[in-house]
C-alpha angles and dihedrals in degrees: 000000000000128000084245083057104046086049094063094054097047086049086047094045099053101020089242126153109270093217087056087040087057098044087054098047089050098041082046083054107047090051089054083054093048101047093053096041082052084048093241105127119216124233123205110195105231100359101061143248141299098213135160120236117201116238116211122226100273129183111243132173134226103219094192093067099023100239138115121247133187125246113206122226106267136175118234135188125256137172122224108195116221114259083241092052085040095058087038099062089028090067097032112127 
């Protein structure tokens, strides 16, 4: 599902306007953005959790060129769905 599609059934949903349906999803998204580039992680009661995980230095190699390169230590987004969210897609048909 795309975030054009999602759009239209929340505007369907609730009869709302699609171009203020779309303003809301990308400023929800940008403070989603925000909160986790300033380290601060978001809970969703019953849906999950946009956290960052802290990835450790780490050796790789560029095959390519055959060297080794390091790979700083770096922090990434996940998401952690809610045990809720989790039961409920688990027993979808």
């Amino acid at each position: 599902m795309t975030k054009a599609e999602i759009v239209s059934e929340i505007s369907k949903m609730t009869g709302i306007d699609k171009a203020y349906v779309l303003d809301i999803v990308e400023k929800f998204m940008i403070v989603v953005k925000d909160s986790l580039t300033s380290g601060e992680n978001v809970y969703l009661r019953g849906f999950g959790s946009f956290i960052l995980k802290e990835r450790a230095e780490k050796t790789a190699r560029n095959i390519t060129r055959n060297t080794t390169v390091i790979v700083p230590a770096h922090k990434i987004p996940f998401f952690k769905p809610a045990p809720a969210f989790k039961e409920e897609v688990a027993h979808a048909k």
